[in-house]
N, C-alpha and C positions, 0 to 999 in steps of 0.2 A: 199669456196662458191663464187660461180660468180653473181654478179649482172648487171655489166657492160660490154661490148665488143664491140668489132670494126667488123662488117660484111661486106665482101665482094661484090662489086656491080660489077662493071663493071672492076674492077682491070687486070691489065695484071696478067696472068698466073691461072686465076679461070677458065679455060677451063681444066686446070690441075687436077682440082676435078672430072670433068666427070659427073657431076649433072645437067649441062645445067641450070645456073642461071641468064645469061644473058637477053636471052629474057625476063625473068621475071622483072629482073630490069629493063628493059626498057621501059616495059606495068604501073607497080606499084612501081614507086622507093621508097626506103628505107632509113632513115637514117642511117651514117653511123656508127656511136654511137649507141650502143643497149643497153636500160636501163630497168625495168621491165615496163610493159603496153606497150613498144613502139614494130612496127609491126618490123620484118626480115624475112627471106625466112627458109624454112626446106626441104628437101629432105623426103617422105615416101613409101612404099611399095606401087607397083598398079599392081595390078597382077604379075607375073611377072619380071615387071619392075619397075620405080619410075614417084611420080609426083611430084613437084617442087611447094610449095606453099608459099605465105607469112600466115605468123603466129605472134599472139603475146608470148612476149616474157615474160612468166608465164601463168601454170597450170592452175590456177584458177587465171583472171586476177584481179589488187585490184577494178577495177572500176564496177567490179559484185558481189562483196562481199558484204554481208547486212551492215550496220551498227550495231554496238555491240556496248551498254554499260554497262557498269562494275557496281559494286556495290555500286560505288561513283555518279553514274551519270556520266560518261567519257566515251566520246570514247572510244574505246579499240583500237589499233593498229590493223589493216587489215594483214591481213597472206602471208607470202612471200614466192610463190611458182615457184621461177624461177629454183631451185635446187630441188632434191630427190637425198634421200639416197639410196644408191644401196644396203647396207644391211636391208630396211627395205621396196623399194619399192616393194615388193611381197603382205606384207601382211597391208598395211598401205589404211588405209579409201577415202584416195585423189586418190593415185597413185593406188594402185592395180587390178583396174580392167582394167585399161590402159594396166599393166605390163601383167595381164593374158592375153591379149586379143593380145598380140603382135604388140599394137599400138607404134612401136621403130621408132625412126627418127635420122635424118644427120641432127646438126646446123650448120650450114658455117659460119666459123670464120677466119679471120686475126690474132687476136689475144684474147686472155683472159685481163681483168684487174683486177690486186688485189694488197691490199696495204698490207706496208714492214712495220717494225718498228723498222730494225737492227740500224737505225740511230738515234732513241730515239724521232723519229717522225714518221705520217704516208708519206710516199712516195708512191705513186700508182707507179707500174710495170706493163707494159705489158708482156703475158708470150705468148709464140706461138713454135711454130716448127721451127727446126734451118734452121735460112735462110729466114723465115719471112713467108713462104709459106702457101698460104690458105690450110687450114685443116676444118676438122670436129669433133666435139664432138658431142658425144651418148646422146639421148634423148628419151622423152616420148611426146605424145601430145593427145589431146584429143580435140572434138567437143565441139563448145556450141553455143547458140543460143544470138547474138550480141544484141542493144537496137533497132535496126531499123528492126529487126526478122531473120535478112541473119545468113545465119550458117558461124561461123567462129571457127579459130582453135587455141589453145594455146597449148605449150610445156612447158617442165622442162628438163633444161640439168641434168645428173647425177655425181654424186659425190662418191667419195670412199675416205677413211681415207690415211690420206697423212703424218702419222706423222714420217715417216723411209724416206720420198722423199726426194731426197737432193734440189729441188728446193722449191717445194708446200711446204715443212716447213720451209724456210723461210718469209711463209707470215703468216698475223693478228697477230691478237695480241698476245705477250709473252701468253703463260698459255692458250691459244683456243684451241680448237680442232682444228689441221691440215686439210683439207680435198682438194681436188682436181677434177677435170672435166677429164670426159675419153675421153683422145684424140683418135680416132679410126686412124689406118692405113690404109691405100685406099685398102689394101688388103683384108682389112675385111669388107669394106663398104657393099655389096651383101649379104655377110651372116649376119650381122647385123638388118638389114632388112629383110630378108625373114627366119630366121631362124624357124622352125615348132616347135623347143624343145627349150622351155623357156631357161634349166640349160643351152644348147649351147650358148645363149645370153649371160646367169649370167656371164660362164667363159668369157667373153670376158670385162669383167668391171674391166679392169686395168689400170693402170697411167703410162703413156709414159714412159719410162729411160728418167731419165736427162740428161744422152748423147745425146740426139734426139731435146732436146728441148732448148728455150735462154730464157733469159728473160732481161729488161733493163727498168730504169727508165721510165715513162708514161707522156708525155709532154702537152698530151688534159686533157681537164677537166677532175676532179673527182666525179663532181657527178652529176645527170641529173636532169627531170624538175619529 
């Protein structure tokens, strides 16, 4: 599960994505730190071809979710939908109609961050493509309508069970479920987006080889506002 990451602005070598995010960053910049609610950039289908948008970074953002209280009178904890499961985003109440509808996106990442506890503490890691290079991971997003009425857009990156990965399992906690973010190949970016047959999408919701990818301690902060 990803909550946090590092997005690409104006970085050298993000012309190497082929997403054209520059402009964007230079109209609406970004932080560079992506934590849930805060805005980043996503790549989607537009005929054709793609369009290069900022989005915030969760499905259903926390700051439009009702308040909930519990049987105590308590708050409830607000729902955290920066991840979907990919075995269950088909038929799941939030994500599935995204998924039917073939609303799939490019998140433009530097890097992933998730924490380690080989060391009997948590260490945050950054995990990315070997060599550091900006990459993409596979999403969903969806419209919604902001507080000041402008239609704006949220994503959820997607997730697949990572407990055979030899990198993704060494993160969270002993005893969690393993899971991991599908790093896409720029070769598949095209079809990922424009594919017409769902299943053709589904197969593509696998976990990088650990040969392709690094990971190393995480020296920014670990946790956001």
């Amino acid at each position: 599960m990803c909550t946090h990451y590092r997005a690409p602005g104006e970085d050298p070598g993000i012309s190497e994505l082929k997403i054209g995010i520059g402009d964007l960053y230079r109209r609406d910049p970004w932080a560079p730190d992506v934590y849930p609610d805060y805005a980043a950039p996503l790549a989607r289908a537009d005929g054709d071809g793609l369009a290069v948008v900022v989005a915030v970074f969760g499905f259903w953002p926390k700051f439009m979710q009702p308040e909930r209280i519990d049987e105590n009178g308590r708050k409830s904890r607000k729902l955290d939908t920066v991840n979907a499961r990919a075995e269950t985003v088909g038929s799941s109440r939030l994500y599935g109609n995204a998924w039917r509808n073939g609303q799939r996106c490019l998140i433009p990442v530097r890097w992933i961050c998730e924490p380690c506890y080989e060391s009997g503490r948590n260490v945050w890691h950054r995990i990315g493509v070997d060599g550091w290079q900006p990459c993409c991971v596979a999403g969903i997003w969806r419209r919604y309508e902001g507080g000041d009425g402008r239609a704006c857009v949220g994503m959820a990156m997607l997730t697949v069970n990572a407990d055979d990965h030899p990198l993704f399992a060494r993160m969270h906690r002993p005893g969690d479920e393993k899971r991991g973010v599908v790093i896409l190949r720029r070769d598949d970016y095209d079809e990922w987006l424009h594919a017409r047959d769902i299943e053709v999408a589904r197969r593509m919701l696998n976990l990088l080889p650990a040969a392709d990818m690094t990971a190393a301690p995480d020296q920014a902060p670990s946790t956001g506002a």
